[in-house]
PANU-804030 format. One line per 2 residues: number of its first residue (from 1); their letters; for each residue x, y, z of N, C-alpha, C, O. Coordinates in Angstrom, 3 decimals. Layout:
# PANU-804030
NUM	A	X:Y:Z:X:Y:Z:X:Y:Z:X:Y:Z  ...
***
This chain:
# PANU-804030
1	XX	106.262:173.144:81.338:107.346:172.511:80.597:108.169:171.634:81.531:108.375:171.942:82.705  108.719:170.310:80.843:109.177:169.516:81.691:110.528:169.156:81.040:110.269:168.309:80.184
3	XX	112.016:169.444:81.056:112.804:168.901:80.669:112.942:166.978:81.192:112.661:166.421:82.254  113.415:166.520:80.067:113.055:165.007:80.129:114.723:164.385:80.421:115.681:165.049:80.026
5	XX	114.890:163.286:81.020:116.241:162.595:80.885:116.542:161.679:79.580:115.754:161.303:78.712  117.850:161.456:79.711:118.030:160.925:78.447:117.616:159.026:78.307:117.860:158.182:77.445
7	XX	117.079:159.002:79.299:116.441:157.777:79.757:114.933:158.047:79.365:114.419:157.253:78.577  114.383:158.818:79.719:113.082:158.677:78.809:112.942:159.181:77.642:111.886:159.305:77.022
9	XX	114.392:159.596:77.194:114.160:159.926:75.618:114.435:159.025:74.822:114.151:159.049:73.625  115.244:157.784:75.631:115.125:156.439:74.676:114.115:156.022:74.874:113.521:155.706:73.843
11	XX	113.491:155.825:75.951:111.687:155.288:76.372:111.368:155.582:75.210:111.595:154.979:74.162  110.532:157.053:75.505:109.243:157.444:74.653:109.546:156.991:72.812:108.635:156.692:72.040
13	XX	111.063:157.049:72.431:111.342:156.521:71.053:111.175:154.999:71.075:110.869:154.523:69.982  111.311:154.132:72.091:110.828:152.878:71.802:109.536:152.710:71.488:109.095:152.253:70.433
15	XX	108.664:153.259:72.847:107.381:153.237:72.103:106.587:153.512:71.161:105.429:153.159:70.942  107.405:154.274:70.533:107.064:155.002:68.918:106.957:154.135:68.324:106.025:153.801:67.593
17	XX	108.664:153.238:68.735:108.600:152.464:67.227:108.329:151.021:67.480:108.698:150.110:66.739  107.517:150.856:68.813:107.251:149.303:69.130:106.659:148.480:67.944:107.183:147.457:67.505
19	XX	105.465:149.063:67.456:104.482:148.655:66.582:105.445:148.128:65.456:105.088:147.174:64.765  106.621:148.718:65.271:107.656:148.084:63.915:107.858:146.530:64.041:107.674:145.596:63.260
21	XX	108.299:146.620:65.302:108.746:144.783:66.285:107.814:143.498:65.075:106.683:143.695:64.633  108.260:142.858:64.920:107.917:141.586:64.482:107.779:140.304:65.343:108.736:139.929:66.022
23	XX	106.607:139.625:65.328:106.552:138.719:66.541:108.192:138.208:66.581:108.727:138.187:67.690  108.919:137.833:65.490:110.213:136.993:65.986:110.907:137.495:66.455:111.786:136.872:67.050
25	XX	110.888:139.072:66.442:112.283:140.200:66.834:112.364:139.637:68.635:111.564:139.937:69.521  113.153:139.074:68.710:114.250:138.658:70.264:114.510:139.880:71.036:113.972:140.033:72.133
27	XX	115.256:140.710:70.563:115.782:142.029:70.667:115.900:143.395:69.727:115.795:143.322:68.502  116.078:144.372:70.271:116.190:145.733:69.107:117.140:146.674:69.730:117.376:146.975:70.900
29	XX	117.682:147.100:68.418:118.800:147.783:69.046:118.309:149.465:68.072:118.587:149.464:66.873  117.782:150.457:68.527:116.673:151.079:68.283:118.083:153.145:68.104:118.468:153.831:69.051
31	XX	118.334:153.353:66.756:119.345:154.762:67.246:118.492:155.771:66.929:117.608:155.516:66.111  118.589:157.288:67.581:118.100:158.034:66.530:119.030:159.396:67.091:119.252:159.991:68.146
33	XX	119.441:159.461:65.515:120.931:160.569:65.238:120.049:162.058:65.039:119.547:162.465:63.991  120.034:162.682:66.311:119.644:163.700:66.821:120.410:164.803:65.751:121.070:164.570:64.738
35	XX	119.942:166.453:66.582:121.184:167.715:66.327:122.064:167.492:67.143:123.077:166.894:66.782  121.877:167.983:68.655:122.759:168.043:69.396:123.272:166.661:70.263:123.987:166.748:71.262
37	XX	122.696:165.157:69.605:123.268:163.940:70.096:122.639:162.858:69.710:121.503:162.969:69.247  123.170:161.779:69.810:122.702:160.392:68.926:122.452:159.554:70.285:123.173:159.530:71.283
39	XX	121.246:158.878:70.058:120.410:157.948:71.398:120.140:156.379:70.826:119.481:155.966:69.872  120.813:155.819:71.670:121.156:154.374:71.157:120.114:153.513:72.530:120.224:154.004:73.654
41	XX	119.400:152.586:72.402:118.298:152.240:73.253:118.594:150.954:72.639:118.634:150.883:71.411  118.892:149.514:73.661:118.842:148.170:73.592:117.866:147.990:74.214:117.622:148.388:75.353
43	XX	117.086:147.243:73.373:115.726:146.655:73.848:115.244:145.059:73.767:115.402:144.425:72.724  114.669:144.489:74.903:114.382:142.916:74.463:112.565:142.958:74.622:111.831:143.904:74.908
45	XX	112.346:141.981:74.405:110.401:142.063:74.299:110.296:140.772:75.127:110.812:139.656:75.060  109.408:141.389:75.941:108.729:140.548:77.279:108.185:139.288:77.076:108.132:138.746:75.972
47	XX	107.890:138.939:77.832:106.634:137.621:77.545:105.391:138.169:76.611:105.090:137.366:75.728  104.995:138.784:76.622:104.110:139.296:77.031:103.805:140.324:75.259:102.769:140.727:74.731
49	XX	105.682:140.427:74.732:105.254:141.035:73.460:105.938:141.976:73.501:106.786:142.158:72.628  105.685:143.204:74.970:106.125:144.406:75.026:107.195:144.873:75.395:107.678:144.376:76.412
51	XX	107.963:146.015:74.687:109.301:146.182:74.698:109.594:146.715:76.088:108.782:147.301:76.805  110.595:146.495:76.317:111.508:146.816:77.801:113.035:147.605:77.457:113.960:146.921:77.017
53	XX	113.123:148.343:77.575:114.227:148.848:77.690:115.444:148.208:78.569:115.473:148.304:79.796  116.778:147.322:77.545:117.856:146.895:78.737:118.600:148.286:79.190:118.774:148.548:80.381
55	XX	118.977:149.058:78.245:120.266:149.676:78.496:120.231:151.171:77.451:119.705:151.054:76.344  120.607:152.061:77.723:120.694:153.292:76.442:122.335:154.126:76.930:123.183:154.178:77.822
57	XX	121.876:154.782:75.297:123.495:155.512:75.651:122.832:156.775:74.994:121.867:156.756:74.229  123.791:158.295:75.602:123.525:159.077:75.136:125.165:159.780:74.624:126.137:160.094:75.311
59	XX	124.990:159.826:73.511:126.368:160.438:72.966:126.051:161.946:72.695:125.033:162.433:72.202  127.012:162.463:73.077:126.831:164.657:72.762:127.299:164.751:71.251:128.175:165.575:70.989
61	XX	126.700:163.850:70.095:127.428:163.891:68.959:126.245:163.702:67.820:126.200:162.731:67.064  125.371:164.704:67.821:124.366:164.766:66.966:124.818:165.551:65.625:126.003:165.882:65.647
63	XX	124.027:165.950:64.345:124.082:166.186:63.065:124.373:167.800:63.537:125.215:168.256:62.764  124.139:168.375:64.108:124.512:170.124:64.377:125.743:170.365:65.040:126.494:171.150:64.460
65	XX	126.147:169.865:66.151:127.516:169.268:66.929:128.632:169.555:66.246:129.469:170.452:66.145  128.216:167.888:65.558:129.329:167.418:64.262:129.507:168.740:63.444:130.623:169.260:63.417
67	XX	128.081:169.508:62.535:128.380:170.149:61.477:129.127:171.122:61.631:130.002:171.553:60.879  128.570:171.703:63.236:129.958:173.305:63.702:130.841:173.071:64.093:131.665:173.963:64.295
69	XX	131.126:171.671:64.412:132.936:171.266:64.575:133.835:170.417:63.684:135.066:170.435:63.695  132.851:169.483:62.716:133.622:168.886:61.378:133.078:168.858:60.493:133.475:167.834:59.938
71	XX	132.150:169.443:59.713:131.128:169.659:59.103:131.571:169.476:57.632:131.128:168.571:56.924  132.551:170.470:57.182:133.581:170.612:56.329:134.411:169.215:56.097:134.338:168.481:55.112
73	XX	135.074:169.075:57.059:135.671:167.673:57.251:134.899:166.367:56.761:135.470:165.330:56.425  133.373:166.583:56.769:133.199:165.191:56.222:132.646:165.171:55.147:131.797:164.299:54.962
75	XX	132.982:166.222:53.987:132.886:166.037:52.775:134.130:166.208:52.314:134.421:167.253:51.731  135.061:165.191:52.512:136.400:164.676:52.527:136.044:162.936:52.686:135.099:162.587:53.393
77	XX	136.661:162.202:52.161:137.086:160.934:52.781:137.971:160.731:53.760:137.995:159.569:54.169  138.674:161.448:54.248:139.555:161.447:55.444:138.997:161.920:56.414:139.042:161.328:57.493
79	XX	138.322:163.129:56.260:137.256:163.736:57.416:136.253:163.253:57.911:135.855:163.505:59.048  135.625:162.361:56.968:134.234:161.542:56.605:134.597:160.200:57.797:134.036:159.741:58.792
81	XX	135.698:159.958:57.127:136.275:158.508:57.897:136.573:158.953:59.749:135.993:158.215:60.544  137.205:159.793:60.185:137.965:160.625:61.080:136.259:160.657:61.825:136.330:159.927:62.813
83	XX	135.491:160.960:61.758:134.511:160.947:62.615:133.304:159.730:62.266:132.123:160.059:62.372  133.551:158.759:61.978:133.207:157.326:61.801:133.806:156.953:63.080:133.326:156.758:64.196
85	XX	135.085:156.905:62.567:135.963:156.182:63.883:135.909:156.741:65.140:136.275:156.139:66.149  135.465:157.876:65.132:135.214:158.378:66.900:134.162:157.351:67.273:134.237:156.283:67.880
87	XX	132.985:158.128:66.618:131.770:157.565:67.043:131.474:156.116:67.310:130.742:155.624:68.168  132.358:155.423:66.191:132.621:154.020:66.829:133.703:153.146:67.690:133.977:151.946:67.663
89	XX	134.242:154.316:68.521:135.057:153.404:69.741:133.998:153.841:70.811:133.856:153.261:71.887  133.193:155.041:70.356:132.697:155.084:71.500:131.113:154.280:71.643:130.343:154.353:72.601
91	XX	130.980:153.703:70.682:129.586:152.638:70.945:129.992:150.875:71.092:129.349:149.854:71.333  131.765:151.291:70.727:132.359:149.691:70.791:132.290:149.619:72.404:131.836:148.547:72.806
93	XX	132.645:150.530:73.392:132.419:150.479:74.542:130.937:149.842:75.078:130.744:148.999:75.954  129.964:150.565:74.218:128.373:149.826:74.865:128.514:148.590:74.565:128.472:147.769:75.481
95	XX	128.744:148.087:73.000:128.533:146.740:72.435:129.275:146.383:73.940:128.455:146.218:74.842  130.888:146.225:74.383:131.649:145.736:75.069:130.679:145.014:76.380:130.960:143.895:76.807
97	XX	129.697:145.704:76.846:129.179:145.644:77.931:127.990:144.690:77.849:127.656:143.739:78.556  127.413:145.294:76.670:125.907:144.263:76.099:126.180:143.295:74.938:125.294:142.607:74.431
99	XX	127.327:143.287:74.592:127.872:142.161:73.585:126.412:142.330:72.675:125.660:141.361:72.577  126.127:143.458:72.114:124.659:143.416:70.759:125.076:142.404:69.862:124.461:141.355:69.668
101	XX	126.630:142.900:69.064:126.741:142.210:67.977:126.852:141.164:68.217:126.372:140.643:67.210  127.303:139.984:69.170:127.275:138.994:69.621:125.530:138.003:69.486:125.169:136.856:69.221
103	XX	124.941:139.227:69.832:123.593:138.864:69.676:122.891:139.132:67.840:122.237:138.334:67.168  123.249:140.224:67.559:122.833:140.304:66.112:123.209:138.847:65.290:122.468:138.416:64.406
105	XX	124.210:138.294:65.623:125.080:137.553:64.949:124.363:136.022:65.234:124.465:135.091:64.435  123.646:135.947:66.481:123.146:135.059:66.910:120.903:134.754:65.908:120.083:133.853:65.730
107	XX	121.066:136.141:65.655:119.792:136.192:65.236:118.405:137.233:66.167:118.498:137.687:67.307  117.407:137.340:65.363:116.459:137.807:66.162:116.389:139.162:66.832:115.669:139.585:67.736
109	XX	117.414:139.747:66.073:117.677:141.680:66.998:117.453:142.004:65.034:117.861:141.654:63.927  116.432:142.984:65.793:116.156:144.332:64.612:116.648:145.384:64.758:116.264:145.812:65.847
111	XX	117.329:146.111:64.258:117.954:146.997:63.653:116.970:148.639:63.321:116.580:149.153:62.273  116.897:148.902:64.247:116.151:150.075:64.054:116.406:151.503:63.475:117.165:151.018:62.636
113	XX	116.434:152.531:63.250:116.851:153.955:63.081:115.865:154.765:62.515:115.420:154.595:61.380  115.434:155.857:63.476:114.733:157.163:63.354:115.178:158.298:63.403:115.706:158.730:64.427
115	XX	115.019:159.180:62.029:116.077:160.847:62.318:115.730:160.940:61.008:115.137:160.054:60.393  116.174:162.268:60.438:116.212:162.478:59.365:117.264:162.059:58.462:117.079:162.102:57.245
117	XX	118.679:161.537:59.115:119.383:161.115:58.461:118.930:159.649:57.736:118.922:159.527:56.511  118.516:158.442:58.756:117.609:157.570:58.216:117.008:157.419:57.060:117.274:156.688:56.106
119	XX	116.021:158.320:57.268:114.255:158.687:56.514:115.381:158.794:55.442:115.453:157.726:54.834  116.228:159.655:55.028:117.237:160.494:53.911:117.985:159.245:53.658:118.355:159.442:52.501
121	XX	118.410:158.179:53.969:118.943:157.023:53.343:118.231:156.658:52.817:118.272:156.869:51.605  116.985:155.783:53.446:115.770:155.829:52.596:115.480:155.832:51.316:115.693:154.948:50.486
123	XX	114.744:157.363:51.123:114.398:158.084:50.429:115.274:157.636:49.646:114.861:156.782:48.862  116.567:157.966:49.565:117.668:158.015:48.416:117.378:156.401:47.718:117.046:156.199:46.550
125	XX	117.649:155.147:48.983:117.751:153.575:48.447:116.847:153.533:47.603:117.219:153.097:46.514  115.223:153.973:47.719:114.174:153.897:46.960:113.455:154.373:46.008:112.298:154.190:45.629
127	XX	114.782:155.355:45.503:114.923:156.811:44.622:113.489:157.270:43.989:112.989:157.315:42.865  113.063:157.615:45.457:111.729:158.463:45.433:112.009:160.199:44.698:112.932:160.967:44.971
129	XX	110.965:160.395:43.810:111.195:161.925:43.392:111.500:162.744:44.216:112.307:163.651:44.011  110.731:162.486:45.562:110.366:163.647:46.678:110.205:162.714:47.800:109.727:161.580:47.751
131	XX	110.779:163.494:49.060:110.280:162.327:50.349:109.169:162.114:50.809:108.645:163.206:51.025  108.551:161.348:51.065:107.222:160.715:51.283:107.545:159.851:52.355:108.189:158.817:52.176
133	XX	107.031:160.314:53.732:106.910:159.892:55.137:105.668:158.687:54.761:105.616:158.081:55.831  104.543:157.946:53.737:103.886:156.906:54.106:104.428:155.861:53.629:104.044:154.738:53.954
135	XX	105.975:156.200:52.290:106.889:155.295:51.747:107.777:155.180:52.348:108.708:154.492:51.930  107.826:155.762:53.468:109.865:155.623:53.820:109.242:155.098:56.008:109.705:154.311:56.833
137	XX	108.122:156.033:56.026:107.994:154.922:57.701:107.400:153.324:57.691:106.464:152.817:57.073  108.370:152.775:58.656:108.406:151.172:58.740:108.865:150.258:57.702:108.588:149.062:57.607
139	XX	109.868:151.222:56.655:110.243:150.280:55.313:111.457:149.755:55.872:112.199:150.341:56.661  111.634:148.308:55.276:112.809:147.737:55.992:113.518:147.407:54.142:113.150:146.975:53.050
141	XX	114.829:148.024:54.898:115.841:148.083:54.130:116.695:147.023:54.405:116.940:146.675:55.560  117.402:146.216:52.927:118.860:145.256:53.289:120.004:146.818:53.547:120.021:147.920:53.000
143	XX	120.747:146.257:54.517:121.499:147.719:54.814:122.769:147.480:53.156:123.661:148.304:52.953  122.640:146.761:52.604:123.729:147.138:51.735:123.343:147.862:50.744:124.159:148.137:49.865
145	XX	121.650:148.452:50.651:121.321:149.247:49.927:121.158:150.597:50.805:120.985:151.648:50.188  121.196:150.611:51.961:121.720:151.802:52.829:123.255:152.009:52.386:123.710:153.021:51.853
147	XX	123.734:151.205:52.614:125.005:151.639:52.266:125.657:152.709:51.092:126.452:153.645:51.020  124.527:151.699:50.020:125.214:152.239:48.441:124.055:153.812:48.557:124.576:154.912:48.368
149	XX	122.810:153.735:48.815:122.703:155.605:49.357:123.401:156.583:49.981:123.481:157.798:49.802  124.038:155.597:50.976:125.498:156.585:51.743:126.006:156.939:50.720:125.987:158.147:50.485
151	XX	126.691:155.945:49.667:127.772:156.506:49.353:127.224:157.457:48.355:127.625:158.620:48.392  126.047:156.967:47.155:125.516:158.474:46.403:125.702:159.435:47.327:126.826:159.930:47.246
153	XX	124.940:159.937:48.275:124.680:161.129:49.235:126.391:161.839:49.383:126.786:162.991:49.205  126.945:160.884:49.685:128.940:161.402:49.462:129.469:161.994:48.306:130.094:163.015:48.020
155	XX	129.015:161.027:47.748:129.655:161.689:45.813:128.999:162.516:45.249:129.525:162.919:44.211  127.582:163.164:45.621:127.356:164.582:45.165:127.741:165.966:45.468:127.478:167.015:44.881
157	XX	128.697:165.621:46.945:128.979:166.660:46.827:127.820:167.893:47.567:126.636:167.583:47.706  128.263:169.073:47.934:127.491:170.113:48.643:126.528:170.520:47.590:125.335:170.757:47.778
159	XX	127.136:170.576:46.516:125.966:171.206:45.290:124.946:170.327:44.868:123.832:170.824:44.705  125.081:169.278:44.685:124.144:167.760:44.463:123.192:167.586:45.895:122.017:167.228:45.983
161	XX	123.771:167.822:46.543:123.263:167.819:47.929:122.031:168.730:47.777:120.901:168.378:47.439  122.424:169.860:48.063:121.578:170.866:47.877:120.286:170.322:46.399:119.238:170.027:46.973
163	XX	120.199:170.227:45.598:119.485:169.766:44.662:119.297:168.588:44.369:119.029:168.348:43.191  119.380:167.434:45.369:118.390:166.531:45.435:117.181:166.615:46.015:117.449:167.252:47.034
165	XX	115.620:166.317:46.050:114.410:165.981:46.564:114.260:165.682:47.983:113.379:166.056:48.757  115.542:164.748:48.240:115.396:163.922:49.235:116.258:164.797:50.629:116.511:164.411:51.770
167	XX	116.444:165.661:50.163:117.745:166.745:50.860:117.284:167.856:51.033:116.453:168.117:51.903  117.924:168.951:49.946:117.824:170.714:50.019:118.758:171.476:50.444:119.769:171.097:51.035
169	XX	118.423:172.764:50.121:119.574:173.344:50.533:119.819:173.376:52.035:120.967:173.290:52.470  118.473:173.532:53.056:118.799:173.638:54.147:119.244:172.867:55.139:119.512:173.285:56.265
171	XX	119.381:171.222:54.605:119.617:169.879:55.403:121.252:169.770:54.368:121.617:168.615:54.150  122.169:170.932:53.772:123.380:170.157:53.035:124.247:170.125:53.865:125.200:169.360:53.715
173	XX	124.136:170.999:55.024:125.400:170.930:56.228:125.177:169.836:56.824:126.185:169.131:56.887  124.122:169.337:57.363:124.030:167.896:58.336:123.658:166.939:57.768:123.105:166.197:58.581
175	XX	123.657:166.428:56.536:123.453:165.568:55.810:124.834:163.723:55.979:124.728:162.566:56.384  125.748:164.473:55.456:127.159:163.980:55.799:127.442:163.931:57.236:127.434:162.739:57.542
177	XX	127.759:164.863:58.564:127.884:164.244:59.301:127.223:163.293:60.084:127.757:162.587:60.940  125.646:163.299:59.655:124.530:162.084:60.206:124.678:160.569:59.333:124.301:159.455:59.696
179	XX	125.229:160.895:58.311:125.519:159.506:57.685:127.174:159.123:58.521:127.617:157.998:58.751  127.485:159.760:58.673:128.943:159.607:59.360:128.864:158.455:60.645:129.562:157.444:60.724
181	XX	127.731:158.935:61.704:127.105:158.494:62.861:126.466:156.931:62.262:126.580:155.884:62.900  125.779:157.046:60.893:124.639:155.856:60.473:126.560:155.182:60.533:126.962:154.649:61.567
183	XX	127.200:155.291:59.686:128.705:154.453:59.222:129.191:153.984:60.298:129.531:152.805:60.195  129.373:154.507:61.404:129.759:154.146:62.642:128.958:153.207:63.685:129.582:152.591:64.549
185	XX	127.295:153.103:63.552:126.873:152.117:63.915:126.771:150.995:62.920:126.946:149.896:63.447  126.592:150.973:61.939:127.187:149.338:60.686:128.480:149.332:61.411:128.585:148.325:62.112
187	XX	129.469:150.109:61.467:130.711:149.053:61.688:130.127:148.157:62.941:130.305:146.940:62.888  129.452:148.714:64.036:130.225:148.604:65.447:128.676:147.045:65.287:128.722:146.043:66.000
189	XX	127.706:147.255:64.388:126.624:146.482:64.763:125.933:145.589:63.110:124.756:145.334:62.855  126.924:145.361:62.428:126.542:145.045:60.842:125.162:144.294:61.004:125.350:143.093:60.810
191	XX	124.274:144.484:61.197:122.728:143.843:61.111:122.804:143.774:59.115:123.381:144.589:58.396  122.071:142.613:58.700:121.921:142.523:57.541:119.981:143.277:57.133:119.201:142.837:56.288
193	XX	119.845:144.000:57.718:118.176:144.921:57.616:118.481:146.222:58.720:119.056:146.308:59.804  117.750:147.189:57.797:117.020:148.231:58.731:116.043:148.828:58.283:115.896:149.382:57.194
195	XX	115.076:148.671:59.490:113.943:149.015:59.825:113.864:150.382:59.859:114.559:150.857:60.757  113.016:151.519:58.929:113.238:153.008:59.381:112.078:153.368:59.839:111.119:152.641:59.582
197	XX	111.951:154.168:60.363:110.993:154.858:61.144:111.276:156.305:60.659:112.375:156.713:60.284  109.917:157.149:60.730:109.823:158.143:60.396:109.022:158.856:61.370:108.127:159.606:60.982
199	XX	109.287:158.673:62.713:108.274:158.563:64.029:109.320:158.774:65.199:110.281:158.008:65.272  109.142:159.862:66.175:109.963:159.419:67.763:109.415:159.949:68.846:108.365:159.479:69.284
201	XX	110.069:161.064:69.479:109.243:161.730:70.481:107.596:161.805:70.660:106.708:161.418:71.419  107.764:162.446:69.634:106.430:162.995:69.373:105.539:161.674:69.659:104.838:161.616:70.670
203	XX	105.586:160.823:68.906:104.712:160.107:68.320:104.739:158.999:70.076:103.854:158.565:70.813  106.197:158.947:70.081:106.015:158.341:71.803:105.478:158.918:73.016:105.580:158.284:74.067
205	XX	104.878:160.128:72.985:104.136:160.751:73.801:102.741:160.981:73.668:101.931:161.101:74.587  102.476:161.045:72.141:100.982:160.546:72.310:100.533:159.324:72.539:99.313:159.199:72.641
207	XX	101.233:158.350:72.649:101.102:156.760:72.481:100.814:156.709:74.043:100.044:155.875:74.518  101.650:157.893:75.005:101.428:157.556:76.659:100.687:158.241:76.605:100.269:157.350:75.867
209	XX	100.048:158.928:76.611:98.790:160.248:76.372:97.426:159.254:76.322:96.432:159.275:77.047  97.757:158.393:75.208:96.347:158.029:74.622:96.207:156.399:75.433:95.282:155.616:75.218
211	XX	97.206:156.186:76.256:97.295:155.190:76.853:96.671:155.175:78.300:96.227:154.291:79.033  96.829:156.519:78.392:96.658:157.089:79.994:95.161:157.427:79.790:94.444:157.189:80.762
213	XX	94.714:157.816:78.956:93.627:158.237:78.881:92.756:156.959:78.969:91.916:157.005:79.868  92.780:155.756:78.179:92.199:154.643:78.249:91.966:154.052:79.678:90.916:153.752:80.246
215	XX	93.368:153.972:80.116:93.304:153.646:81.605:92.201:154.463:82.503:91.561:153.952:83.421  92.139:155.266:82.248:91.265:156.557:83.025:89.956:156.006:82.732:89.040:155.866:83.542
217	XX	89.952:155.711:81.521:87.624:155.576:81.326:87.452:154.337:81.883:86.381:154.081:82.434  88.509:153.359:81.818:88.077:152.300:82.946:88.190:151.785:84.209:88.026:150.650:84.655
219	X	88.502:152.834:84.703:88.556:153.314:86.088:87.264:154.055:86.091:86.892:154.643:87.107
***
């Protein structure tokens, strides 16, 4: 067993979701709203095609975090809002440094997000019966229909929660504070698309696995 840094845990999620990239994508600004923390990875694409990692952030403010310290709180609009606004002074600091939105605004940056909170916007925008990982990975969403899923996912409430498809009972505690985290990157990065992924670790470690292995037979 190898504990990993939080530098190759934005890695191996880029490479997951390289294959999403569109020849025009310039840049990607790539999140995925963890339990115990949310991993934000700025990425530009080489000559060459292939993604490079500029810069990542690791915030201690994932969907389990949040739920045992405001959990309650953000099925409130005041509570809901109250940890929006954390999460976004503290990524206004990254933008500050890498000026993203400066660049979103300019064109050519995709908008990425992998987690279950994501996949669960999704699901909801495309009001699938049941979630379906071959409908909801690599679907690109206008985020103002992310949005209006946020806000359903808000107005049902813990009990609606629990008895939607796209949810359950066992995802009703971290449901709300991971949309809380999604609310806080739209403010800090309004991209007009997102790209979801239903793919990260995992899928970025067999990608070096099966990469390494290639290298090997031709040697």
């Amino acid at each position: 067993l190898r504990i990993i840094s939080a530098r190759e845990e934005a890695e191996l999620a880029m490479e997951s979701c390289a294959p999403l990239l569109a020849p025009e994508d310039r840049r990607a600004i790539l999140f995925d709203i963890g339990g115990g923390s949310t991993e934000i990875a700025w990425i530009r694409r080489r000559g060459d095609g292939t993604p490079e990692l500029i810069s990542y952030l690791s915030l201690p403010l994932g969907v389990v975090t949040l739920a045992e310290r405001a959990g309650q709180d953000c099925f409130t609009a005041e509570g809901f809002l109250s940890v929006v606004d954390e999460v976004a002074e503290k990524l206004a600091r990254f933008d500050e440094v890498h000026r993203i939105g400066q660049e979103i605004r300019a064109g050519g940056v995709r908008l990425m997000g992998t987690s279950g909170t994501v996949t669960t916007l999704a699901g909801v925008a495309l009001a699938l019966p049941k979630y379906s990982r071959p409908l909801v990975d690599g679907q690109t969403l206008d985020t103002e229909a992310a949005d209006r899923a946020l806000a359903d996912l808000f107005a049902l409430g813990r009990e609606g929660l629990a008895a939607h498809p796209c949810v359950g009972p066992e995802r009703v505690e971290f449901v709300l504070p991971g949309c809380a985290v999604y609310a806080a990157i739209r403010r800090v990065w309004p991209a007009p698309r997102i790209t979801v992924a239903d793919r990260g670790l995992r899928e970025g470690m067999l990608t070096r696995m099966i990469r390494a292995a290639r290298a090997k037979r031709e040697h």
